[in-house]
C-alpha positions in Angstrom: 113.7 55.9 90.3 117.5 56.3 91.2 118.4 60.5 92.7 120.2 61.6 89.5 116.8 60.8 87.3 114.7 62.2 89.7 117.2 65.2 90.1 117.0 66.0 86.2 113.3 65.6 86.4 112.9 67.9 89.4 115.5 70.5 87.0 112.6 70.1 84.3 109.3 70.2 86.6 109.6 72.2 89.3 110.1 76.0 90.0 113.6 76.3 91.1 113.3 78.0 94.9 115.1 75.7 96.6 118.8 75.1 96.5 118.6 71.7 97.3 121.1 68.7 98.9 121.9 66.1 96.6 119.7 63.7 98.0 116.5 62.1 97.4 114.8 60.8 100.9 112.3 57.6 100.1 111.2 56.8 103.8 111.9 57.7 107.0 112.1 56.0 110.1 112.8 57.3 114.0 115.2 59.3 113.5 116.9 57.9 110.6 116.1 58.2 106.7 117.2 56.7 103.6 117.6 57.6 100.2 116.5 56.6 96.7 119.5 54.1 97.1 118.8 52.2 100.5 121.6 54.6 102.0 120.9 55.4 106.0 121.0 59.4 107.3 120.9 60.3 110.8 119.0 63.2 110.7 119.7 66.7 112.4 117.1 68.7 110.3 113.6 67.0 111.2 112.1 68.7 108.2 113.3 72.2 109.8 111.9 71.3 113.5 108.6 69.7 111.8 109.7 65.7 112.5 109.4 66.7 116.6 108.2 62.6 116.7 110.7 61.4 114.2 109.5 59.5 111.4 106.6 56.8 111.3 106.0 57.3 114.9 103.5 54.5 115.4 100.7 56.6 117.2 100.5 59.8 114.5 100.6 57.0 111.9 97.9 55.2 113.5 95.9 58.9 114.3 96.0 59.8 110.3 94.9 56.2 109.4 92.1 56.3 111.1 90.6 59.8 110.5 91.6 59.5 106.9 89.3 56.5 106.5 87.0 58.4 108.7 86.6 61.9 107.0 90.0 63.9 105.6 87.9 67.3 105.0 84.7 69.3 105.3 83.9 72.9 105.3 84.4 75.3 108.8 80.8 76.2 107.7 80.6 72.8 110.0 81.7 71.5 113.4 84.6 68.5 113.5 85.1 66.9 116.4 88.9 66.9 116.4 89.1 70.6 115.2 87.6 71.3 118.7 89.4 68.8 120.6 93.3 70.1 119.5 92.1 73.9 120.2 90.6 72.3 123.5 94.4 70.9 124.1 96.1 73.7 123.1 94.0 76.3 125.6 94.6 73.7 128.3 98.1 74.2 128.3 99.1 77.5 127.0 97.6 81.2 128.1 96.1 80.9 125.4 91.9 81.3 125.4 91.3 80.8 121.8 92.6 79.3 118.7 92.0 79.9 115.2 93.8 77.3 112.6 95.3 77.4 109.6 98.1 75.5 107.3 101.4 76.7 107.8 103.9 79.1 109.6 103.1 82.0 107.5 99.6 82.2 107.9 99.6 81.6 111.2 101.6 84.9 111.7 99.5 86.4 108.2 96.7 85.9 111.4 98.4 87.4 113.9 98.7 90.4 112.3 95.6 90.6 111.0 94.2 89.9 114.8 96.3 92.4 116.2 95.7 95.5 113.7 91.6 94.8 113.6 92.0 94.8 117.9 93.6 98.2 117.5 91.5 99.5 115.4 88.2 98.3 117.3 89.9 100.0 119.7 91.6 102.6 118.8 90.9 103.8 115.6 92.6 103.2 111.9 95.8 105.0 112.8 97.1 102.3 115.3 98.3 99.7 112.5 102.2 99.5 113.1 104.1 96.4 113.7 107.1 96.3 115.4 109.4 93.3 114.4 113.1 92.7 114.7 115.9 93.3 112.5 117.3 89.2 111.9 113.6 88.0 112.3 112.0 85.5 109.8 107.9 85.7 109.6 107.7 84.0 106.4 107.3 84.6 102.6 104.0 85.5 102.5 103.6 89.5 101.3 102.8 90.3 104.7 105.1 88.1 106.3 108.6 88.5 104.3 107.7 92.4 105.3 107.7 91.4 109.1 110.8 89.5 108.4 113.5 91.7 109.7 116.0 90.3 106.2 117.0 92.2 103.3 118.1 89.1 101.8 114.0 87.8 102.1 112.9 91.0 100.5 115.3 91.6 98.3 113.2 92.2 94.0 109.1 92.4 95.7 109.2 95.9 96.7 107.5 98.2 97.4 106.8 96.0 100.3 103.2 96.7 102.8 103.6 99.7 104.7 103.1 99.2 108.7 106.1 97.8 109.8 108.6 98.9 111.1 112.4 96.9 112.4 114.5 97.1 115.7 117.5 95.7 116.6 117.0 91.8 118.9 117.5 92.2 122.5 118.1 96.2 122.8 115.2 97.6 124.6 116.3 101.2 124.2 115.8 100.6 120.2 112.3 98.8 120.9 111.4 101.6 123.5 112.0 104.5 120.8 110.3 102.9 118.1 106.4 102.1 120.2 104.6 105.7 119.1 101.2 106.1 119.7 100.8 104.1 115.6 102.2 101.0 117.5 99.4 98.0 117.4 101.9 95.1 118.0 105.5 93.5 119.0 106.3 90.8 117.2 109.3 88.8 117.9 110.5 84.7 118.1 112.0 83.2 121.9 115.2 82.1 119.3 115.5 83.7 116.2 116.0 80.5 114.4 116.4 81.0 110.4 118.1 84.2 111.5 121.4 82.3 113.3 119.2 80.8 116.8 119.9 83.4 118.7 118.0 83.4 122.2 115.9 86.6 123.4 117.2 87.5 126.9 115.2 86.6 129.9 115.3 90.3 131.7 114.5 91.9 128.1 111.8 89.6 127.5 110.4 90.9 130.8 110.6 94.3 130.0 109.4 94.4 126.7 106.2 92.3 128.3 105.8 95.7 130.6 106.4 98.0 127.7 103.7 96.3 125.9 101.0 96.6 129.0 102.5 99.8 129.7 101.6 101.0 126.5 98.4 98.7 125.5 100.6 97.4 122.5 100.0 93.6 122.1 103.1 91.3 122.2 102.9 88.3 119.9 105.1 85.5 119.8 106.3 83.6 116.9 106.9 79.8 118.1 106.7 78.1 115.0 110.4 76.8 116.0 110.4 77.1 119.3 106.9 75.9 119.6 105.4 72.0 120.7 108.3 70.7 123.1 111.2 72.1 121.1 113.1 73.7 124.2 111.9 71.3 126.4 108.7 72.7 127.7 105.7 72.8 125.8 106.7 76.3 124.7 109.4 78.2 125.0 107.4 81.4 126.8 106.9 79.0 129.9 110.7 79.0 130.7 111.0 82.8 129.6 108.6 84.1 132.3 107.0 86.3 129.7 103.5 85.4 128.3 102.3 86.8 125.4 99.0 88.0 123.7 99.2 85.9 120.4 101.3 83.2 120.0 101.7 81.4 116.4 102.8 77.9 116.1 103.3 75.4 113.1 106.4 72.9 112.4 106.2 70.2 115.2 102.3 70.7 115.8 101.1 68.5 113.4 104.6 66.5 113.4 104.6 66.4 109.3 101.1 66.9 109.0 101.1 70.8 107.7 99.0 72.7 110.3 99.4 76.0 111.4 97.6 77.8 114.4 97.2 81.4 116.3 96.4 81.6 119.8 95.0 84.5 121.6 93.6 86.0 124.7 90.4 86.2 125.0 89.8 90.1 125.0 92.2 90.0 122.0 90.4 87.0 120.0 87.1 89.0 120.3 88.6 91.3 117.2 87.7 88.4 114.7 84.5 87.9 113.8 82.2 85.4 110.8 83.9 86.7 108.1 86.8 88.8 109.3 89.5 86.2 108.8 89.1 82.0 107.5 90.8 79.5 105.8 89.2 76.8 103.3 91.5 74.1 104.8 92.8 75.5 108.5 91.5 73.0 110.6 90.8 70.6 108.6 89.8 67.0 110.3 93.1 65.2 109.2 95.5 67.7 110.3 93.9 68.5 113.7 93.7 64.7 114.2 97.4 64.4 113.8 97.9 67.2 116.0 96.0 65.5 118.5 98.3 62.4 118.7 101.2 65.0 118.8 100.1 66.9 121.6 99.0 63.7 123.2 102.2 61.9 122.8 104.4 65.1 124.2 102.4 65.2 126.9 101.5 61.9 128.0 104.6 59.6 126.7 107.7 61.0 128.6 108.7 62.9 125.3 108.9 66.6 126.8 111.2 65.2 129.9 113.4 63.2 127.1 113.3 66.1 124.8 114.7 68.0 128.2 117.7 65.8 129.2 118.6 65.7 125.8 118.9 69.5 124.6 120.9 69.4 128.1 123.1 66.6 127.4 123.3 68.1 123.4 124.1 71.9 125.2 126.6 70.1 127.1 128.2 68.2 124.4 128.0 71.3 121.4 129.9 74.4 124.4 133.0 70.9 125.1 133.4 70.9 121.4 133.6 74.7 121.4 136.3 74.5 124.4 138.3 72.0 122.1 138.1 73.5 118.6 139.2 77.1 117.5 137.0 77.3 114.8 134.0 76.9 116.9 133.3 80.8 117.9 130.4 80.5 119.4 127.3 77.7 120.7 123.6 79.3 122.0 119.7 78.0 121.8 117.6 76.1 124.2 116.8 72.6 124.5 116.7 70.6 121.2 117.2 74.2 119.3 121.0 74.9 119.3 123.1 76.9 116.5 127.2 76.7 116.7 129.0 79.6 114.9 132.0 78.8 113.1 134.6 80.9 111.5 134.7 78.7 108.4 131.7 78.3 105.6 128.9 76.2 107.4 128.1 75.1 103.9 131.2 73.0 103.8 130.2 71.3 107.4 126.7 70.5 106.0 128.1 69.1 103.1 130.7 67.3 105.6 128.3 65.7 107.7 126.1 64.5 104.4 129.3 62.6 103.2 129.3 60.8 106.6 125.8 59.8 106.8 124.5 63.0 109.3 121.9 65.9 107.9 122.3 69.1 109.3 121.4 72.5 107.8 122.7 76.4 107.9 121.3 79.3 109.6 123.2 81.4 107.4 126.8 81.6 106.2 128.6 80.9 109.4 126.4 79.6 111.8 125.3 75.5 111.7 121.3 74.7 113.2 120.3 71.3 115.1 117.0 70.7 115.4 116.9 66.8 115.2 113.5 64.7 116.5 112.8 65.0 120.2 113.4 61.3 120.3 117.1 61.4 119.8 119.1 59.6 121.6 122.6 60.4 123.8 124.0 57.8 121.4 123.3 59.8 118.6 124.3 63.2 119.9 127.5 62.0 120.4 128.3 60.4 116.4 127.1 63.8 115.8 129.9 65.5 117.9 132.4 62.7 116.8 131.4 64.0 113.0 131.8 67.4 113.8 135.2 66.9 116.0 136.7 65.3 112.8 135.5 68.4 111.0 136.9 70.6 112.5 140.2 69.1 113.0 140.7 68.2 109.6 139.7 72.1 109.0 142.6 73.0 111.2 144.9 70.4 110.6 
């Protein structure tokens, strides 16, 4: 089937809630794919930081193989070995006590807020229920989740939206400080506030918000889904902040294609669920835990988290000399493998740039452009990416 047909029969079949590229993707490969047409894209996006392997890594292909033959799904009402075995991994190397699994970004924050509003309550009574999240934020599109997210644009035609949350600006403490009443059950908030521009939470506020939060026995959750599974070059972004949390959420690179979601929880706060109080029919399902198995084992045992490291450094590097060279550029910030560049032109016109040159990159809204490529990228191709972008930006200002 050649892109234009299977445009016109995406047009006539599905619902229309994405605005799309024009570009069908066939297969993937490393850190390239190719369209309907054999054509080669070096690819910046990684699904929106899901690809953290690139594509067809041989040991998650090799992991799904064998647990698909073996068993794809069962009910939680039973024990599966590899459901056991990821939250085993997982509690090894995070805070983290407890994990309860699910399929996607959303509902692992739809179970983060549930966690933390049933702890208040055990412990405080029904009028503790208010979340804190920040203004720029994005939670999801779930009912519960689009009214965490901190974005008109996100809510915008499905009010009235759930009552219990509340919005504060990123990084201003004084804001957050006024806002925690005696209502407050939770602070939710990402590391890098990804779909809202990357913007990075500032060490000393991080720290302070932590001891607002035990000051005040409000739980802080963090949202990771991006930042999450080696993204910044540690496992998670918390362990370079020097803040750890009381629920963390992850999805995207955890099941490196494979859609997984999980929340993760102390152990006096994961004492709040109970049988019964939260599930999901396929969270934790044997496949998806299997493939996040060989993710976890591949960051963690094949060199990936130190490669993932020099590279967001050699990437930082590379994005702040463009900056230094090209007026246009206002502004580059992230961590690790999760960079955003602000430019005073329409980042729509890059994208579309860097599509016609064989490159995929995506927006983070109108101005700012968002990298998120496979951990496995290579110095080599950082730099046709800054090439592509130099060229850019100096036709743009020619």
């Amino acid at each position: 089937m050649a892109t234009e047909e299977l445009k016109q029969d995406a047009a006539r079949y599905l619902m229309q809630t994405y605005t799309r590229q024009p570009l069908s993707i066939g297969r993937g490969s490393g850190t390239r794919v190719y369209d309907l047409e054999g054509r080669e894209y070096l690819d910046f996006v990684g699904g929106i930081a899901v690809n953290i392997l690139g594509h067809g890594h041989p040991d998650l292909v090799q992991a799904i193989q064998r647990q698909a033959a073996q068993l794809i799904h069962t009910s939680n009402l039973y024990y599966t070995e590899p459901q056991v075995k990821l939250a085993q991994t997982l509690v090894d190397h995070s805070f983290a006590d407890k994990v309860f699994f699910c399929n996607s970004g959303a509902e692992a924050n739809e179970a983060a807020i549930k966690l933390a509003r049933r702890y208040s309550h055990d412990k405080y009574g029904a009028g503790r229920f208010e979340i804190v999240t920040m203004k720029n934020s994005f939670h999801g599109r779930t009912f519960a989740t689009l009214t965490a997210t901190g974005q008109d644009k996100v809510q915008k035609d499905y009010e009235p939206l759930l009552p219990g949350f509340c919005y504060v600006a990123f990084n201003n403490l004084e804001e957050l400080e006024r806002s925690v009443t005696d209502k407050t059950a939770a602070i939710l908030l990402e590391p890098i506030q990804g779909e809202g521009g990357v913007h990075v939470a500032d060490r000393e506020y991080l720290k302070q918000v932590r001891d607002l939060c035990s000051n005040k026995d409000v739980l802080l959750m963090f949202d990771e889904i991006q930042t999450g599974m080696g993204r910044t070059g540690t496992l998670f972004a918390y362990e370079q902040l020097g803040v750890q949390p009381d629920i963390m959420t992850l999805a995207k690179g955890l099941g490196g294609g494979v859609p997984i979601g999980a929340c993760l929880a102390t152990d006096s706060v994961a004492k709040a669920f109970s049988p019964g109080s939260h599930a999901s029919t396929f969270g934790g399902n044997p496949l998806a835990c299997a493939a996040g198995l060989a993710v976890c084992h591949t960051l963690l045992d094949g060199h990936v988290l130190d490669h993932a490291r020099r590279m967001g450094e050699y990437f930082a590097q590379g994005l702040s000399d463009c900056k230094e060279r090209h007026r246009v550029v206002k502004e580059v910030r992230g961590i690790g493998l999760l960079q955003g560049m602000e430019v005073e032109m329409d980042a729509k016109i890059v994208v579309s740039e860097c599509l016609a040159r064989g490159i995929l990159i995506n927006g983070a809204g109108e101005h700012v452009l968002r990298f998120v490529p496979p951990l496995i990228i290579t110095q080599l191709e950082i730099d046709r990416l800054l090439d592509t972008l130099a060229q850019i930006f100096s036709k743009q200002t020619a």
